[in-house]
Backbone as CSV, one residue per row, in Angstrom:
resi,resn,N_x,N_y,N_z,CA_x,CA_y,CA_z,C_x,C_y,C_z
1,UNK,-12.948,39.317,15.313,-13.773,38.121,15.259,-13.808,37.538,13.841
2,UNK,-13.882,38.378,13.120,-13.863,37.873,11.727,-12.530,37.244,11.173
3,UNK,-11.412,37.801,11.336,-10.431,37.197,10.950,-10.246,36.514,11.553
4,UNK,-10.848,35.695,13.359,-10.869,34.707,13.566,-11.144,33.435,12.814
5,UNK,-12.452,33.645,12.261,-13.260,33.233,11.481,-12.511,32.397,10.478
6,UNK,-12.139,33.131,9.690,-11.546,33.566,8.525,-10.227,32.137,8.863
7,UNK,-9.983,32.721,9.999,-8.454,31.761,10.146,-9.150,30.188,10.312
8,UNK,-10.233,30.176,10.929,-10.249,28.960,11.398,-10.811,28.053,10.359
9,UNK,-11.461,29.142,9.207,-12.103,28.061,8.096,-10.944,27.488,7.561
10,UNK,-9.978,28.690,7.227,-8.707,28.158,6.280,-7.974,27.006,6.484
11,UNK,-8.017,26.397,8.502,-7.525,25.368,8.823,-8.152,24.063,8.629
12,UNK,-9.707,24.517,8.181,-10.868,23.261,8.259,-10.296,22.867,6.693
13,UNK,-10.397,23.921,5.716,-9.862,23.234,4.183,-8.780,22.700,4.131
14,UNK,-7.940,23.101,4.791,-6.115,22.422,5.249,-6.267,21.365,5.454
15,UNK,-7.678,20.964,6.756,-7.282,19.329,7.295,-8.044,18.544,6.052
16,UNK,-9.085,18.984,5.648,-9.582,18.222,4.686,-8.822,18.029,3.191
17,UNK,-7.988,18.621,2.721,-7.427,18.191,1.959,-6.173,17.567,2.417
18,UNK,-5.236,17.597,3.332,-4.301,16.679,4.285,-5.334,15.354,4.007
19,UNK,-6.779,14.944,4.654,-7.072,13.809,4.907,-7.653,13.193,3.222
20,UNK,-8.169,14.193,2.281,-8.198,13.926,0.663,-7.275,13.235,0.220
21,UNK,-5.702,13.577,0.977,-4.614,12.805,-0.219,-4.338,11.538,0.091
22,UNK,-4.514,11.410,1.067,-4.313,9.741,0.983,-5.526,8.824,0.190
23,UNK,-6.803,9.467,-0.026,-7.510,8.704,-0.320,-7.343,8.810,-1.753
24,UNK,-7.209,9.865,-2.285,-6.751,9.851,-3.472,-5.623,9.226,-3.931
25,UNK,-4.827,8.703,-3.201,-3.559,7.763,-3.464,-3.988,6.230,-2.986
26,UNK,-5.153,6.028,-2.359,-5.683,4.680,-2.484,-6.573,4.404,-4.051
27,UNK,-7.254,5.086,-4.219,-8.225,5.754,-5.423,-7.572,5.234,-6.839
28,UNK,-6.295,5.623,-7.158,-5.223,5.467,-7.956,-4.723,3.755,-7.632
29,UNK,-5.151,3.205,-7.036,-4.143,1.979,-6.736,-3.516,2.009,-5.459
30,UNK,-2.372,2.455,-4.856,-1.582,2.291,-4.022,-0.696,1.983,-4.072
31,UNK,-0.039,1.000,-2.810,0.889,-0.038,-2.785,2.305,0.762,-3.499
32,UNK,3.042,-0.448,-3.873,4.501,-0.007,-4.429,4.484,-0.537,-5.707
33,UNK,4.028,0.417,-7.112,3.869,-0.441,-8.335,5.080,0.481,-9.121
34,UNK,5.795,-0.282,-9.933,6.884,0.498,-11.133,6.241,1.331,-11.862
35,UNK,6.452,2.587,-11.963,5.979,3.871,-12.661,6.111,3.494,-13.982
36,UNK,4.867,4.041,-14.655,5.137,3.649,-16.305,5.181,5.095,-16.876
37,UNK,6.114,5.084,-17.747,5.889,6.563,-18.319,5.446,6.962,-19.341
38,UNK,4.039,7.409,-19.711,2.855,7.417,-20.402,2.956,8.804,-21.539
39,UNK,2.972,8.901,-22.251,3.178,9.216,-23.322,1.846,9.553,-24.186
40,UNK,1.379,10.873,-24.003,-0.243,10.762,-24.951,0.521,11.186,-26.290
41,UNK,0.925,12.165,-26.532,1.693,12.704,-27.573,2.020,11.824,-28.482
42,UNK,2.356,10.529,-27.821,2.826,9.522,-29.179,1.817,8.803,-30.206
43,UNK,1.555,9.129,-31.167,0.085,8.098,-31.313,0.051,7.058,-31.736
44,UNK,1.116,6.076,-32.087,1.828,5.019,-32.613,1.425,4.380,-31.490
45,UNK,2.070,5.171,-30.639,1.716,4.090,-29.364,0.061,3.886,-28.855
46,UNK,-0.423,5.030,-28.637,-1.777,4.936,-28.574,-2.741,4.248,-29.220
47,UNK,-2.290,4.204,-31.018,-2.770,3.267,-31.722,-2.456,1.739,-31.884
48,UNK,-1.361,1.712,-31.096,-1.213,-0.050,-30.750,-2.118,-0.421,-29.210
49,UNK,-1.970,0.248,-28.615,-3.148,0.389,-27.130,-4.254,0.134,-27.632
50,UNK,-4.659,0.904,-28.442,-6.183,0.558,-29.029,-6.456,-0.604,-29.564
51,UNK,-5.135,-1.233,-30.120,-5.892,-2.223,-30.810,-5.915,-3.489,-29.979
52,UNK,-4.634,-3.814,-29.526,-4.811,-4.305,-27.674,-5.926,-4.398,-27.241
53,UNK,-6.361,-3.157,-26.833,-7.582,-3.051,-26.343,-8.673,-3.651,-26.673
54,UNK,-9.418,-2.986,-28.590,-10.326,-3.710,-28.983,-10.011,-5.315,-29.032
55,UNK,-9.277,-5.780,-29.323,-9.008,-7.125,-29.750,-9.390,-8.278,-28.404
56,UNK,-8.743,-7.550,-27.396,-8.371,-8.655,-26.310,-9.637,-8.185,-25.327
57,UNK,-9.116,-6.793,-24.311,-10.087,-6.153,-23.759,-11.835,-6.290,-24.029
58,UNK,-12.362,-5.845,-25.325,-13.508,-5.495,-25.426,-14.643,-7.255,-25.785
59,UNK,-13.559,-8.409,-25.540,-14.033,-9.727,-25.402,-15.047,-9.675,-23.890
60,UNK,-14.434,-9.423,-22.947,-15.887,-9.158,-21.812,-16.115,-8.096,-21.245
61,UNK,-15.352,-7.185,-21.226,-15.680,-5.032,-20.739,-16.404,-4.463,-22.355
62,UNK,-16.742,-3.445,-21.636,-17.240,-2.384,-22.463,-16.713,-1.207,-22.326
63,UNK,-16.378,-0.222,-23.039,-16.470,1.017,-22.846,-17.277,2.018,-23.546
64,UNK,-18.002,2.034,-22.863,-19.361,2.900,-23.136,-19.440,4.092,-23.429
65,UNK,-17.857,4.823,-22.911,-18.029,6.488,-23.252,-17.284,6.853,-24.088
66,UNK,-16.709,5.893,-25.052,-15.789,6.259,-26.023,-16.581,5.321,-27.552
67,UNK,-16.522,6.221,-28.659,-16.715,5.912,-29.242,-15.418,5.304,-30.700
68,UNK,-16.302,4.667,-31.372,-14.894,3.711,-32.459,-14.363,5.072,-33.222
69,UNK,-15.490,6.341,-33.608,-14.949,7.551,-34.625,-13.723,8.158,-33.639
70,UNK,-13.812,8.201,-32.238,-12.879,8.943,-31.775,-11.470,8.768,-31.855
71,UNK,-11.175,7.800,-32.374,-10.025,6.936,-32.785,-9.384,7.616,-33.740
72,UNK,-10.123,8.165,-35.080,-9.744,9.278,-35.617,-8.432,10.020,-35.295
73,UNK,-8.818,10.477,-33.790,-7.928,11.848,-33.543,-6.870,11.250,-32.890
74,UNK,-6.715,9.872,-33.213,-4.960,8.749,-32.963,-4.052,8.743,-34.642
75,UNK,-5.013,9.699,-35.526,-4.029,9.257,-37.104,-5.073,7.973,-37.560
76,UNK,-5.791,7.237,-36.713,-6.693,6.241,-37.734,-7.613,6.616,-38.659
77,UNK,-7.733,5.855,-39.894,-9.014,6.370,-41.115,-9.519,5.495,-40.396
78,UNK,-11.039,6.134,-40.896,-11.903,5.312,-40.731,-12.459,3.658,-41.110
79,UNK,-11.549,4.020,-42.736,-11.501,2.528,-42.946,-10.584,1.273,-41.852
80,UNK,-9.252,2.101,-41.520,-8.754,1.425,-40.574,-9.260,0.601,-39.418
81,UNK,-10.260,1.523,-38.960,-10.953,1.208,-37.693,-11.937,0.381,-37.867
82,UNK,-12.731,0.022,-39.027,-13.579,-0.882,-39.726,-13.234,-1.956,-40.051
83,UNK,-11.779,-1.687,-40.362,-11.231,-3.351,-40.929,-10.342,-3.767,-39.667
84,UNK,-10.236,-3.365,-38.723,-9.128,-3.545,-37.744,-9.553,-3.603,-36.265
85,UNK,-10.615,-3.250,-35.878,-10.705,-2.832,-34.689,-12.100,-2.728,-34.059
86,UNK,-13.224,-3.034,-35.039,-14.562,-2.779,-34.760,-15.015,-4.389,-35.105
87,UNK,-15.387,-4.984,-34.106,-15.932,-6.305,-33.879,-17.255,-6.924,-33.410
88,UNK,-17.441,-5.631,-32.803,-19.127,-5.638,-32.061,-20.271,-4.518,-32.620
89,UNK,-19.312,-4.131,-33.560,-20.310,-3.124,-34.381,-20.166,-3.247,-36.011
90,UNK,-20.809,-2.354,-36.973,-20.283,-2.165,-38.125,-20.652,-0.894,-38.282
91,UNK,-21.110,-0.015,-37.273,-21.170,1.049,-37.378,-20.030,2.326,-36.502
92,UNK,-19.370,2.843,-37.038,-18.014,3.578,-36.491,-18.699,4.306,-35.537
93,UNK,-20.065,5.128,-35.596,-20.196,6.078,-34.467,-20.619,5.521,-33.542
94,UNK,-20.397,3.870,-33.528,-21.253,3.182,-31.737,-20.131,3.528,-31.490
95,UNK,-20.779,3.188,-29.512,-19.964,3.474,-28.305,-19.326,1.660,-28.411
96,UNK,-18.200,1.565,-27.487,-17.361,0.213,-27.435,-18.009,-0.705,-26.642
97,UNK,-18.843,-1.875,-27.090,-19.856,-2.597,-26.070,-18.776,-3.882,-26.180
98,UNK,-19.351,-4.411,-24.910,-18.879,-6.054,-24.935,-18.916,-6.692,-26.136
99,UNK,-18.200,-7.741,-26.570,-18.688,-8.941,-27.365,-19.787,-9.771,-26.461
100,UNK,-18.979,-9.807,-25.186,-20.378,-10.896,-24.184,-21.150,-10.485,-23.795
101,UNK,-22.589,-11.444,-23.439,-23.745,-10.968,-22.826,-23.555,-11.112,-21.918
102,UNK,-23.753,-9.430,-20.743,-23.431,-9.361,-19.225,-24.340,-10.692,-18.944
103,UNK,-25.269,-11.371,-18.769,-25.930,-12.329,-18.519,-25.234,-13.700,-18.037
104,UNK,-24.121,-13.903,-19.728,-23.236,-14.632,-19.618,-22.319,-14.607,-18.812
105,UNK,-21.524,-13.464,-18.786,-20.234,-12.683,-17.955,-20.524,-13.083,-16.429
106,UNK,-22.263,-12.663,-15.829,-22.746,-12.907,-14.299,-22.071,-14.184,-14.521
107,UNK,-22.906,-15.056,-15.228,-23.066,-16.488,-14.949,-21.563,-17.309,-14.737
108,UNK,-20.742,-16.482,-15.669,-19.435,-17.400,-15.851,-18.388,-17.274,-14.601
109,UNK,-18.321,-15.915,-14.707,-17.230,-15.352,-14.016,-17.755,-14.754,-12.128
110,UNK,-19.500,-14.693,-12.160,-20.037,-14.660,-10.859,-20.450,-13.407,-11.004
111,UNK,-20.059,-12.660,-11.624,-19.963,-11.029,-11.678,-19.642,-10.712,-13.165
112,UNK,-20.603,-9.485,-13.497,-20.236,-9.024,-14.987,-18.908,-7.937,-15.061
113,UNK,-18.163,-7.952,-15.752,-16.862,-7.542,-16.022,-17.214,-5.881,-16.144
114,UNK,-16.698,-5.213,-15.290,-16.625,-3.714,-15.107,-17.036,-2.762,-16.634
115,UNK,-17.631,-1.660,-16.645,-17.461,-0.756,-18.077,-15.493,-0.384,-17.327
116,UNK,-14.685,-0.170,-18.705,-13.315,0.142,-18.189,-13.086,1.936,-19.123
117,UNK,-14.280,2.560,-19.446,-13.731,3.707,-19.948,-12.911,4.843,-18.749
118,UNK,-13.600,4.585,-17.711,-12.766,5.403,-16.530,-11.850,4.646,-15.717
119,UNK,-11.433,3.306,-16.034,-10.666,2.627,-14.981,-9.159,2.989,-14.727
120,UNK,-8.764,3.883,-15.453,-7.266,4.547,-15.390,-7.675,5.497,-14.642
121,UNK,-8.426,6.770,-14.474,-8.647,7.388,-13.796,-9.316,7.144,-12.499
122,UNK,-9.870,6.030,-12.093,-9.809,5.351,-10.873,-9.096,4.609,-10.275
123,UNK,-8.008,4.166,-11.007,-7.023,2.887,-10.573,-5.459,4.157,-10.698
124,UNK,-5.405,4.223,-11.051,-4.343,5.093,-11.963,-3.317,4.143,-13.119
125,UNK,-2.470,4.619,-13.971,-1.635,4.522,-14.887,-1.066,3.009,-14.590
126,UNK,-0.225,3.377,-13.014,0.827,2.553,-12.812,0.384,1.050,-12.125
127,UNK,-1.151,1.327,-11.545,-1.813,0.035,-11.000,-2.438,-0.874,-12.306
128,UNK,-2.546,-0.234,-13.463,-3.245,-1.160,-14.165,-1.615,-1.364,-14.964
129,UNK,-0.767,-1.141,-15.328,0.747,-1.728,-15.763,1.157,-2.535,-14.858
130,UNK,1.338,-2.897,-13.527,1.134,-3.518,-12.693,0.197,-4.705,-12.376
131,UNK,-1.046,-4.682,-12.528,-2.009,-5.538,-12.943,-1.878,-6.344,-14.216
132,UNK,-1.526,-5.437,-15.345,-1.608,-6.495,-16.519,-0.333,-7.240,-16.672
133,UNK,0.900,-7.025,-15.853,1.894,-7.883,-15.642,2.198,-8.818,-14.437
134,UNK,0.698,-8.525,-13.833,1.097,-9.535,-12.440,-0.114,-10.998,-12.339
135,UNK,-0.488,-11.127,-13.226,-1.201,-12.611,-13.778,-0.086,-13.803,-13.380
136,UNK,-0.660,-15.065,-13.105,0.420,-16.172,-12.615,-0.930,-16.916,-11.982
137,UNK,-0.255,-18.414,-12.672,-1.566,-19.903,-12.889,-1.158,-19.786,-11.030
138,UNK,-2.233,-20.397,-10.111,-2.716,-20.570,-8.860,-3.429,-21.721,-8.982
139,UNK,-3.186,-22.962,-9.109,-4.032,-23.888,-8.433,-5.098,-23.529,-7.811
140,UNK,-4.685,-22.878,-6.332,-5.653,-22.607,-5.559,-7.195,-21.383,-5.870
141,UNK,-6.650,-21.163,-6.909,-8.045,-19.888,-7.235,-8.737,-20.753,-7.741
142,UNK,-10.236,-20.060,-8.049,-11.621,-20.805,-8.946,-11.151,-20.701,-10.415
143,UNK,-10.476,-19.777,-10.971,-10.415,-19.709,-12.010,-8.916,-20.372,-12.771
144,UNK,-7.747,-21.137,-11.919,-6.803,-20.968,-12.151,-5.801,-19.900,-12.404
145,UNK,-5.934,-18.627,-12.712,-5.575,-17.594,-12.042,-4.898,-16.860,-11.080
146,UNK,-4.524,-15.570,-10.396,-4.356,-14.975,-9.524,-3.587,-14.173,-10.238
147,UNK,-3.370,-13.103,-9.084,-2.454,-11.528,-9.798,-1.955,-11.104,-8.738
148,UNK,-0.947,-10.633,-8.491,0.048,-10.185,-7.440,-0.174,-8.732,-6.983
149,UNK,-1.039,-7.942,-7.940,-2.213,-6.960,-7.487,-2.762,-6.875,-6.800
150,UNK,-3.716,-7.921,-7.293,-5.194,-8.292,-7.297,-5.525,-9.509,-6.901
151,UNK,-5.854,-9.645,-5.588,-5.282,-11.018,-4.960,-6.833,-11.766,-4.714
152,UNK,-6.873,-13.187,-5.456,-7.719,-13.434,-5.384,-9.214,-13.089,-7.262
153,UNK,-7.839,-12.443,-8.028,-8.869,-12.285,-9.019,-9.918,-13.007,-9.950
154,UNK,-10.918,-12.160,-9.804,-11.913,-13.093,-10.829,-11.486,-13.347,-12.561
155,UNK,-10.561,-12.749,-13.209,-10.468,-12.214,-14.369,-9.221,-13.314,-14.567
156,UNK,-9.636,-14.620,-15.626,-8.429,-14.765,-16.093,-7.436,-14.150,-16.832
157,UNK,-6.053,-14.565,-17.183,-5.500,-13.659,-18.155,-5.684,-13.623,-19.592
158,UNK,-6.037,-12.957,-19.929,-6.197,-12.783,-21.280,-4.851,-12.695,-22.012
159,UNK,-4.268,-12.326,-21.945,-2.933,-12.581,-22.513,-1.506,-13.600,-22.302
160,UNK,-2.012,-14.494,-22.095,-1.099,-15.450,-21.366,0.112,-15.672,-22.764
161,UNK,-0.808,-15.748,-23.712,0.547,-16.458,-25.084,1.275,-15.820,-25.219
162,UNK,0.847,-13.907,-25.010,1.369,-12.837,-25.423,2.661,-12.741,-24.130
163,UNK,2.224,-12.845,-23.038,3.191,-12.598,-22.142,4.353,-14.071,-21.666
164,UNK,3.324,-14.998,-21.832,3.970,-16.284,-21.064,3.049,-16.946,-19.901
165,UNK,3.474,-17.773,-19.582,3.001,-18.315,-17.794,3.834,-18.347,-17.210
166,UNK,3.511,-17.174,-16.063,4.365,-17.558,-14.865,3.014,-18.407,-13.799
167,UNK,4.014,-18.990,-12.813,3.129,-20.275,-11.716,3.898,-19.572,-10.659
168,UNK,2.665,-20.206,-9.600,3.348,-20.071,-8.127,4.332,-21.056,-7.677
169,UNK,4.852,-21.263,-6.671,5.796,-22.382,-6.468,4.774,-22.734,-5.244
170,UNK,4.066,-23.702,-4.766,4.059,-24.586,-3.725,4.376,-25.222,-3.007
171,UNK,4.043,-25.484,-1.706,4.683,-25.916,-0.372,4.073,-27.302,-0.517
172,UNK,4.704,-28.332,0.025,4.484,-29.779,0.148,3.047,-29.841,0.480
173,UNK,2.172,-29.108,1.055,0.696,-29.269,1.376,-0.318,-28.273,0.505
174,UNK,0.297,-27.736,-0.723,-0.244,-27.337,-1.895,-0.491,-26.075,-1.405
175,UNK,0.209,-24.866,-0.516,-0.115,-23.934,-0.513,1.190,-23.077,-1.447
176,UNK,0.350,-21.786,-1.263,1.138,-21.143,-1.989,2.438,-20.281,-1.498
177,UNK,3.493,-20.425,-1.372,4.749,-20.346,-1.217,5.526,-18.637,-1.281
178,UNK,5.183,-18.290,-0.132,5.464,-16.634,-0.388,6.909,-15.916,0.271
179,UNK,7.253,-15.050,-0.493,8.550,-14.435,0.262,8.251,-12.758,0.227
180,UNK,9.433,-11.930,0.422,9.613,-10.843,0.792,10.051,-10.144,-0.533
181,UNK,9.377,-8.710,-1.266,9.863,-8.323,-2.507,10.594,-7.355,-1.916
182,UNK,10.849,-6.144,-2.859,12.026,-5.044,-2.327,11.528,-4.137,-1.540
183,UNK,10.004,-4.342,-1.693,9.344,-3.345,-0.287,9.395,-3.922,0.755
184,UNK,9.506,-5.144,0.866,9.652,-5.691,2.726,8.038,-6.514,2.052
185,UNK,6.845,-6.295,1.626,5.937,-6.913,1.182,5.993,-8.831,0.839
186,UNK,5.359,-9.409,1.270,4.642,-10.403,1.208,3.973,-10.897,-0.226
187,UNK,4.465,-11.669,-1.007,4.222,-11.532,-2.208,4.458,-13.107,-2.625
188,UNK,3.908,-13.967,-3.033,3.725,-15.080,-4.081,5.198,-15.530,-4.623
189,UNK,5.903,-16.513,-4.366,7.218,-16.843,-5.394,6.707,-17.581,-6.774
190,UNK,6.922,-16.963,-7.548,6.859,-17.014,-8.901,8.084,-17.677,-9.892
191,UNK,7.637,-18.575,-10.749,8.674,-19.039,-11.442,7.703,-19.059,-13.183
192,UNK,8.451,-19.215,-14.217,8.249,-19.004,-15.584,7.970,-20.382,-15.904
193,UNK,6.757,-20.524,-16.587,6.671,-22.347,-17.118,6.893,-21.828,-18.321
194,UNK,6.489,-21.263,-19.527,7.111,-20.860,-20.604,7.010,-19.116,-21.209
195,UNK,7.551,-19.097,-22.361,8.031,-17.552,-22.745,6.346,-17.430,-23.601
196,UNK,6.284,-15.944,-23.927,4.823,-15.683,-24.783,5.610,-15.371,-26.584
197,UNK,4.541,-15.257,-27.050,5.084,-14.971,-28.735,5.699,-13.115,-28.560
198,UNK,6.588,-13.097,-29.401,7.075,-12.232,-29.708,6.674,-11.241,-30.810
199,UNK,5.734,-11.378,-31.607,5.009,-10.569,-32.879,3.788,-10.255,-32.813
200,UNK,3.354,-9.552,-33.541,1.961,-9.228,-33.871,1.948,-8.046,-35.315
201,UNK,0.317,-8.142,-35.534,0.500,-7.135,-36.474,-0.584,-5.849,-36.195
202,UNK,-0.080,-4.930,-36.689,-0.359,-3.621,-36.431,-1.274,-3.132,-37.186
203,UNK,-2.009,-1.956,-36.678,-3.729,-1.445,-37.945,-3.339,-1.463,-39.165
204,UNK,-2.122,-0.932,-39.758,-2.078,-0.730,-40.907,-1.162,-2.117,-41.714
205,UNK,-1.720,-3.411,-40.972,-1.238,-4.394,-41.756,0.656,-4.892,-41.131
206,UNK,1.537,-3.973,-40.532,2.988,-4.391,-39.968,2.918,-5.602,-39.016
207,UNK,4.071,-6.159,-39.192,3.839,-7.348,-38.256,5.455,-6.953,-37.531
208,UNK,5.188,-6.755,-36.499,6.295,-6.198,-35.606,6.668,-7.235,-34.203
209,UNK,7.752,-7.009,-34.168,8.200,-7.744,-32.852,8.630,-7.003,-31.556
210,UNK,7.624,-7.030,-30.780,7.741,-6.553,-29.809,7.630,-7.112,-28.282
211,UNK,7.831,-6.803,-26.928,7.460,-7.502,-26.191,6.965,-7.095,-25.329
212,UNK,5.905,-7.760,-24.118,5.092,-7.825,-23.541,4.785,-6.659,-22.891
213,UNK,5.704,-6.309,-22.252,5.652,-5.448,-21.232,5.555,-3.852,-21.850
214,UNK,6.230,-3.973,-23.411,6.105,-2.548,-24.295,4.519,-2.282,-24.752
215,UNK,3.715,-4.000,-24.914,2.983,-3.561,-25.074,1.684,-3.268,-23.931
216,UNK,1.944,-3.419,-22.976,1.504,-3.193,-22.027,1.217,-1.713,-21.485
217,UNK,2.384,-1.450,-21.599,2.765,0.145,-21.632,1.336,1.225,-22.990
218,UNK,1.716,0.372,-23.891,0.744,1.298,-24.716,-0.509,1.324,-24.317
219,UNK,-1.310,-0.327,-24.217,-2.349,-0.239,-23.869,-2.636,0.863,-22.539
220,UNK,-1.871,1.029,-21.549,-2.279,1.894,-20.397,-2.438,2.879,-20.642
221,UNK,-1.346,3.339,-21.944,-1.552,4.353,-22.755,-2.732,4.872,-23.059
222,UNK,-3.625,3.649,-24.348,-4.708,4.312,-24.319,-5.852,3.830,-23.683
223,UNK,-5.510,3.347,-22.027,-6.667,3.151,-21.431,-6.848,5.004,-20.821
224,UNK,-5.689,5.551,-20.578,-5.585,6.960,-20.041,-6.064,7.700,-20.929
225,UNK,-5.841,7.603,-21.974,-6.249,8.509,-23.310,-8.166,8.149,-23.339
226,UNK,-8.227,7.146,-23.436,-9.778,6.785,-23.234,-10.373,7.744,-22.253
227,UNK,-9.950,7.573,-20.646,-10.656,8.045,-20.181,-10.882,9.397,-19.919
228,UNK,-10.213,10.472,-20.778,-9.984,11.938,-20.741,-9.619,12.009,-22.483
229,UNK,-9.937,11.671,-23.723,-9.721,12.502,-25.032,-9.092,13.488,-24.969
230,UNK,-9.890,14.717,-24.675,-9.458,16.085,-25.093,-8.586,16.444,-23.963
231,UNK,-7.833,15.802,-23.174,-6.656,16.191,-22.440,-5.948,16.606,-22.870
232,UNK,-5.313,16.519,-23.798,-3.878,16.663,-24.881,-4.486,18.504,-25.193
233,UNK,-5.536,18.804,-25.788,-6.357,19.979,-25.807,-6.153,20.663,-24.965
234,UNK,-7.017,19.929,-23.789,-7.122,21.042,-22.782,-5.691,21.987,-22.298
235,UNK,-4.757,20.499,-22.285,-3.657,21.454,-21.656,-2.956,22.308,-22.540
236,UNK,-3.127,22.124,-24.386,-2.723,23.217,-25.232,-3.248,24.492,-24.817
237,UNK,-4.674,24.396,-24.777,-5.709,25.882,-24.353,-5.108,26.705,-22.955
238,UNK,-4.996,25.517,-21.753,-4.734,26.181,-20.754,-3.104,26.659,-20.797
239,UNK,-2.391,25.906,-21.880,-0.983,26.786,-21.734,-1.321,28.303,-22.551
240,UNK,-2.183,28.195,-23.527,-2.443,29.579,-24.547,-3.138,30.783,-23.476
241,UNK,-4.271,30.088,-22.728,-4.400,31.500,-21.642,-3.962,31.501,-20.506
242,UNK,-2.922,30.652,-20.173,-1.888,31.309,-19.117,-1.181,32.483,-20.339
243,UNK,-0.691,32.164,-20.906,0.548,32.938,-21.908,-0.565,34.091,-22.415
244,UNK,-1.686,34.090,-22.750,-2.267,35.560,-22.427,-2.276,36.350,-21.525
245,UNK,-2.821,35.553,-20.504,-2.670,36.212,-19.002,-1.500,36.969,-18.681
246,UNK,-0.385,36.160,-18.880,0.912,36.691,-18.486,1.252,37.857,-19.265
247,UNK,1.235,37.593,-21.042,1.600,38.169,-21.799,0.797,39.410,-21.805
248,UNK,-0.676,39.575,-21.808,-1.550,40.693,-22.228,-1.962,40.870,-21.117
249,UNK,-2.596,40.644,-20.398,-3.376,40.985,-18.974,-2.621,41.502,-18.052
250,UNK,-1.840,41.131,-17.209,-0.660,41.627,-16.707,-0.363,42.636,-17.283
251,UNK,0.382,42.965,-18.374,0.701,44.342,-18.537,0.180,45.371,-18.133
252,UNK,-1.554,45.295,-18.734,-2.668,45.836,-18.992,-3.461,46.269,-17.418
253,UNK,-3.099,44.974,-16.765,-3.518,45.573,-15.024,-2.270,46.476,-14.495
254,UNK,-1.177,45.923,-14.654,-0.370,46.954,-14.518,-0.101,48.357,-14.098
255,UNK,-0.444,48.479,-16.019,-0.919,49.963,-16.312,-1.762,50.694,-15.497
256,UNK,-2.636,49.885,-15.881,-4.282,50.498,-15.289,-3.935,50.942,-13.789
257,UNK,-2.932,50.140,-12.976,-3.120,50.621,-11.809,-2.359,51.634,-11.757
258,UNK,-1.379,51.855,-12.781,-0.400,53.105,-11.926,-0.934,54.395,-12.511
259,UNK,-1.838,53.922,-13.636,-2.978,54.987,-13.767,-4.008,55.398,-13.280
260,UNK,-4.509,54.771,-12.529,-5.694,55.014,-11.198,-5.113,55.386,-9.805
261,UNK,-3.790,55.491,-10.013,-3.052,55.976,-8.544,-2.015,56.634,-8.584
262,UNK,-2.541,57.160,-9.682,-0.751,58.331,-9.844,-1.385,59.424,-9.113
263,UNK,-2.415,59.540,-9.078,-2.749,61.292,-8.484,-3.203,60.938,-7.120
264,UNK,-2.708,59.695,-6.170,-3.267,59.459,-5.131,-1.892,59.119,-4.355
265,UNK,-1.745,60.196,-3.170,-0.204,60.469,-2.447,-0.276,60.138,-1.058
């Protein structure tokens, strides 16, 4: 009876995690988005994400669970982060608040603009690289707007100079004009009205030429890095006590057992 038991719970955790993964793959985004390949290790990159971030980003979001000192552990001084990157504070140990008053944000946009310190870990990596490259002018939205994401978005683009404008193409009765992408999907025809700037300059003063989509990549970078810091850590620690485990413990149970059962025949 018991190992009945026993069997039948093991099938109840089976179905429930079978029915967990899909939701966890809605959770992340979904759909069919181009994999970005994210890089914490790099901090060049992380430190161009950040500044992305503060600059453009922290105009109507907040991120509330990260603070400006933690930036630090990207290679930034502190002076860096003071002269470069802190706009809504002058103090390094605040948390990252809006420039706007949610008040304003309701009023403008209908709705106040999300806190985004966990939005990589709710959206995942590849939905917000996806998102910040799928902006394109819509007539038909309230805001002029739309995103090939995010259909129907409230959020204009914030980066339009940086990336360009792409437009929809329209049908003789002003709708919007859709075809088939490489998933078989239903998707917006898109055409380029012009190119975005090619430069910018970097915390420590470089003015580099780069383009859109590289920097896109970073920022996701450190929207991921935002929402988990000591990741890079954790997984040093958890490789050091696996490699104990293996290395010292193991042996040591080993032993122990063929010493507690040598005199047992």
């Amino acid at each position: 009876m018991r190992a009945a038991q026993m069997k039948k719970t093991w099938k109840n955790w089976f179905a429930a995690l079978l029915l967990a993964a899909p939701l966890s793959s809605f959770a992340a985004g979904g759909g069919h988005y181009e994999p970005v390949d994210i890089d914490l290790g790099d901090q060049v990159s992380l430190q161009r994400g950040a500044q992305i971030f503060t600059n453009y980003c922290l105009s109507c979001h907040s991120a509330s669970g990260m603070r400006y000192n933690r930036l630090q552990d990207l290679g930034l001084s502190e002076e860096e982060i003071k002269k470069n990157l802190m706009f809504t504070t002058d103090k390094v140990g605040e948390v990252m608040q809006s420039a706007m008053d949610p008040k304003d944000a309701e009023r403008w946009f209908g709705k106040a603009p999300p806190d985004l310190t966990l939005i990589a870990r709710s959206r995942g990596a590849d939905y917000l690289y996806a998102y910040m490259r799928g902006f394109y002018k819509d007539p038909t939205s309230a805001t002029g707007w739309n995103n090939t994401v995010f259909d129907k978005v409230g959020m204009p683009h914030p980066l339009w100079e940086q990336q360009g404008i792409r437009a929809v193409e329209l049908d003789a009765e002003g709708n919007p004009v859709m075809e088939k992408d490489a998933h078989g999907n239903m998707v917006p025809k898109l055409y380029w009205e012009s190119t975005g700037l090619k430069s910018r300059r970097l915390p420590n003063g470089d003015v580099v030429s780069r383009d859109y989509d590289n920097d896109m990549k970073d920022l996701v970078a450190y929207m991921v890095y935002m929402g988990e810091p000591a990741q890079i850590q954790r997984k040093q620690i958890g490789y050091i006590v696996l490699l104990f485990l293996f290395a010292v413990m193991l042996p040591l149970a080993y032993f122990l057992k063929k010493e507690y059962w040598k005199d047992v025949h």
